[in-house]
DOMARKE-721656 format. One record per residue (C-alpha): residue in one letter; x, y, z. Coordinates in steps of 0.05 Angstrom, whole numbers, plus 5000, padded with zeros to 4 digits. Layout:
BEGIN
MILO  A  X  Y  Z
...
END
This chain:
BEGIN
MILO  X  9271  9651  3746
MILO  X  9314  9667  3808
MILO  X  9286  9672  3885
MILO  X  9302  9690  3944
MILO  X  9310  9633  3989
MILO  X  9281  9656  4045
MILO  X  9218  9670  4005
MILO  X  9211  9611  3963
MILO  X  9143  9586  3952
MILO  X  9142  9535  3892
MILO  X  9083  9555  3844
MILO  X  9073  9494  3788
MILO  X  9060  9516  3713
MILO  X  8987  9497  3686
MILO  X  9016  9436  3668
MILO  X  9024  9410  3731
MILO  X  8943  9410  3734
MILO  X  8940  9360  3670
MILO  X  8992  9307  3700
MILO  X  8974  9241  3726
MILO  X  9046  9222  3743
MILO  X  9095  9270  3767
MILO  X  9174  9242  3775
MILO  X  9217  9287  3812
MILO  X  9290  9273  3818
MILO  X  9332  9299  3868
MILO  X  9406  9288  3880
MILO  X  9408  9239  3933
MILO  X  9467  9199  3919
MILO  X  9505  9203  3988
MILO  X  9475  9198  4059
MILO  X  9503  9259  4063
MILO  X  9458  9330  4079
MILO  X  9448  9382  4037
MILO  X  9490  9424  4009
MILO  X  9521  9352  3984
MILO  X  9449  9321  3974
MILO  X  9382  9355  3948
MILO  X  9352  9376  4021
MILO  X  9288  9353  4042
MILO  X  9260  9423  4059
MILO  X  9258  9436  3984
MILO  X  9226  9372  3967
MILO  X  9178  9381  4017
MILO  X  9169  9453  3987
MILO  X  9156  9425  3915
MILO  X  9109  9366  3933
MILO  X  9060  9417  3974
MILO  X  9062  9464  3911
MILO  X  9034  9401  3874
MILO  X  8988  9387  3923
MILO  X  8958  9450  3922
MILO  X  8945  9440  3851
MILO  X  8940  9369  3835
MILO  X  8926  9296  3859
MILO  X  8964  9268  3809
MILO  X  9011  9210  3837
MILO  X  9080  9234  3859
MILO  X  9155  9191  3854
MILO  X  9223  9199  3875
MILO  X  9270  9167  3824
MILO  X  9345  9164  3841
MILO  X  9396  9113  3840
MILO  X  9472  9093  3859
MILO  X  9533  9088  3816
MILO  X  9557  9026  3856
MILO  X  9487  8988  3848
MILO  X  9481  8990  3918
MILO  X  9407  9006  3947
MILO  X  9380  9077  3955
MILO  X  9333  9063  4009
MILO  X  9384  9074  4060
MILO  X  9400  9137  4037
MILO  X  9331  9161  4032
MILO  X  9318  9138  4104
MILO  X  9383  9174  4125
MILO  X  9357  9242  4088
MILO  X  9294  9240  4119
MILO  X  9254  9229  4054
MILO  X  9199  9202  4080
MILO  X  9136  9244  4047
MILO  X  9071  9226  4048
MILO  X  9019  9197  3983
MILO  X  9100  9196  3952
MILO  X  9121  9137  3926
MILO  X  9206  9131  3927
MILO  X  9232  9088  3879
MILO  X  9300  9059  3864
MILO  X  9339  9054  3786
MILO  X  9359  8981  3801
MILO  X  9294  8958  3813
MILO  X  9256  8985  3751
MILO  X  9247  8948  3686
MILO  X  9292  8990  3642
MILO  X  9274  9006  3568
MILO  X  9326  9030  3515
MILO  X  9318  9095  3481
MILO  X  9344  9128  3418
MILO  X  9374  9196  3422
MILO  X  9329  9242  3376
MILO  X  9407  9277  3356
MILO  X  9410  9258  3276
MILO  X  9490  9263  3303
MILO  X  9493  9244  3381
MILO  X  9552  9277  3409
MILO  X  9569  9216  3440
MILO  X  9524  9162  3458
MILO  X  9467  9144  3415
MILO  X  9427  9107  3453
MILO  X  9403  9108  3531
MILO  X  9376  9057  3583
MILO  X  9340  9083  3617
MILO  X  9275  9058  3677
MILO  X  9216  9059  3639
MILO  X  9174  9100  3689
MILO  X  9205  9169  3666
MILO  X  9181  9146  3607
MILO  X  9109  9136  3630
MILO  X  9113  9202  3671
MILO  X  9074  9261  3644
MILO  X  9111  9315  3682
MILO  X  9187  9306  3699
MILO  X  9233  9351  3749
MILO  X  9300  9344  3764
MILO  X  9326  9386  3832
MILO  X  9391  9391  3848
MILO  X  9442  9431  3889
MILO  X  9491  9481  3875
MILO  X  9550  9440  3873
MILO  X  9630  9452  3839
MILO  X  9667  9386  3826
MILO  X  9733  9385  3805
MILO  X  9718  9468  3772
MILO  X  9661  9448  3738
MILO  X  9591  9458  3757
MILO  X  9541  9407  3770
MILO  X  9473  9433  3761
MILO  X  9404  9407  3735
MILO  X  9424  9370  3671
MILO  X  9479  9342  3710
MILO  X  9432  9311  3760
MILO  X  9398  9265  3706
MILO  X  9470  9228  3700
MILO  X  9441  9187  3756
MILO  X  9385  9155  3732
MILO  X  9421  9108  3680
MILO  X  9421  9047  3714
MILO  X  9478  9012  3752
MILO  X  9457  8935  3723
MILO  X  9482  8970  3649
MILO  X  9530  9025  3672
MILO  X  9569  9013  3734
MILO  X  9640  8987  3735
MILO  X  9683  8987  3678
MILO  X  9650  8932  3625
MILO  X  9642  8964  3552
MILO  X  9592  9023  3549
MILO  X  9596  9029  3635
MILO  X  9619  9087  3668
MILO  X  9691  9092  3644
MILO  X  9667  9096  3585
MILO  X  9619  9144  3582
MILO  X  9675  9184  3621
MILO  X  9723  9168  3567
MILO  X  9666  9197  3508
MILO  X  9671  9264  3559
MILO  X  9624  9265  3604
MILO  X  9609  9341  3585
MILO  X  9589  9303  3513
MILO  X  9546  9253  3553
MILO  X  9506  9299  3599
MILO  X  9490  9338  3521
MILO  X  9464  9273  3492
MILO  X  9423  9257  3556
MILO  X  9379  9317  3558
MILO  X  9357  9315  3492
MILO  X  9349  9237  3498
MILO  X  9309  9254  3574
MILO  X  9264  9321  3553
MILO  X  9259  9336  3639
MILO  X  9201  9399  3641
MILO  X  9227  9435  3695
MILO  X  9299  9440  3737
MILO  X  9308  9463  3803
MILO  X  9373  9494  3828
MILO  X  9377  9490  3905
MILO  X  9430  9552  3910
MILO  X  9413  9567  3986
MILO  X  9491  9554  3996
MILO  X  9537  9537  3938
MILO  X  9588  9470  3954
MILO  X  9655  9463  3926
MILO  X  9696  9403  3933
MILO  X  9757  9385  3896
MILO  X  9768  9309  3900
MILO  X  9724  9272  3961
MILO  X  9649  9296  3934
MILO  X  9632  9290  4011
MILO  X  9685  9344  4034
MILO  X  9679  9416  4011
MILO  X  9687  9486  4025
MILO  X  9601  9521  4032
MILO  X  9585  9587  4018
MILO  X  9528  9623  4025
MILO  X  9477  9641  3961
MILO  X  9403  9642  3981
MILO  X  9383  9627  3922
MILO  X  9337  9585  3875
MILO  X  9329  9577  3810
MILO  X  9270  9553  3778
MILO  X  9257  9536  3700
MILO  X  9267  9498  3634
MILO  X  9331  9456  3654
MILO  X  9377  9474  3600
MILO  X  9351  9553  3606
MILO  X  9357  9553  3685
MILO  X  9425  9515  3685
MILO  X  9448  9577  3643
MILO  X  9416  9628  3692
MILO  X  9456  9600  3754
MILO  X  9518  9599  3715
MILO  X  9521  9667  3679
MILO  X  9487  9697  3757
MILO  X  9541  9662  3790
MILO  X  9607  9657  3738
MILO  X  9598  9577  3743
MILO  X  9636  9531  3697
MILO  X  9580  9489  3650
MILO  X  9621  9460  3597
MILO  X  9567  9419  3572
MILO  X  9514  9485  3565
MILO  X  9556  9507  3499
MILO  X  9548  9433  3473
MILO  X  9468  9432  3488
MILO  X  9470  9512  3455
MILO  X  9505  9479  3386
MILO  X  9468  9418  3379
MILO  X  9387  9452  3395
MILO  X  9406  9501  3329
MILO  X  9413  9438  3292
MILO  X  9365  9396  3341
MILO  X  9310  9449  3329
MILO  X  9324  9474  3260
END
């Protein structure tokens, strides 16, 4: 579904009601505002929608690529909500998980922190962001949450070479390894940037997208002509996936 910005109110599905544990996952990588960063305004909007419908205990998962800590960037982006408990990928016992793909497109298995396993209610939110002409969007988002301890640097199976596989392959293999319920596109302004992700051209959009991830990650780009090479890859592998 598509919103105005303006006039955004978040209204949870029925499921919300069920949950006991509700992991949100924003796109905090940089101490860096939005657009680079998920804002806090639409966090705060999100965690009052739950409220409003359940008590159910509320996380923020995100981690670093270096390994570094991500309390400082929370503190810098003002996440600081309460009854929310922020949590950090290094620190969380991390469990390794097979991707359901009978032929992964690249990776076939995940490690991952267990608590988005014990989570009964998962949603990624991210902004509208172009890196290097392609989008990053929802799906995208969930590239942070593999842990830096197994991924970061370039030792076998880290980031060069999952970037090697094609990321676009990667990001495929991840959602249907990570089944996230809902994705949040923070399209209030869209933010280009060509090589330094902190530097960028912003334009104005006041939008927000709201839905499956996979079906609202094709919304924003068909709305807004985005490049989402790794939509076509999801589209190919759910007929087999669901067949």
């Amino acid at each position: 579904m598509i919103f105005e910005a303006s006039e955004f109110v978040f209204k949870p599905p029925p499921a919300v009601a069920r949950a006991r544990r509700i992991l949100i996952k924003p796109s905090a990588v940089y101490p860096a505002a939005y657009p680079v960063t998920t804002s806090r305004d639409i966090l705060s909007t999100i965690i009052r929608g739950i409220r409003q419908m359940s008590d159910a205990d509320i996380l923020i998962l995100e981690g670093t690529a270096t390994g570094g800590s991500i309390y400082p960037v929370y503190q810098t982006l003002g996440y600081d909500f309460p009854r929310v408990l922020l949590l950090d990928v290094r620190d969380s016992i991390l469990v390794e998980v097979d991707n359901p793909l009978a032929k992964p497109l690249a990776v076939p298995t995940f490690w991952v922190p267990n608590v988005i396993l014990s989570s009964d209610y998962l949603i990624t939110v991210a902004p509208l962001k172009i890196f290097r002409g392609k989008a990053s969007l929802s799906i995208m988002n969930l590239l942070t949450m593999l842990p830096p301890s197994k991924y970061a640097g370039e030792a076998p199976g880290g980031w060069g070479a999952l970037y090697g596989m094609g990321i676009d392959r990667v990001i495929a293999d991840l959602y249907f390894t990570l089944p996230f319920d809902m994705g949040v596109i923070e399209a209030r302004q869209k933010f280009t940037s060509a090589d330094d992700p902190l530097q960028g051209k912003i334009e104005e959009c006041g939008k927000i997208f709201v839905g499956e991830p996979f079906e609202v990650d094709c919304e924003a780009s068909e709305t807004l002509g985005l490049r989402t090479e790794y939509l076509n890859l999801i589209r190919e592998a759910r007929t087999t996936f669901e067949g």
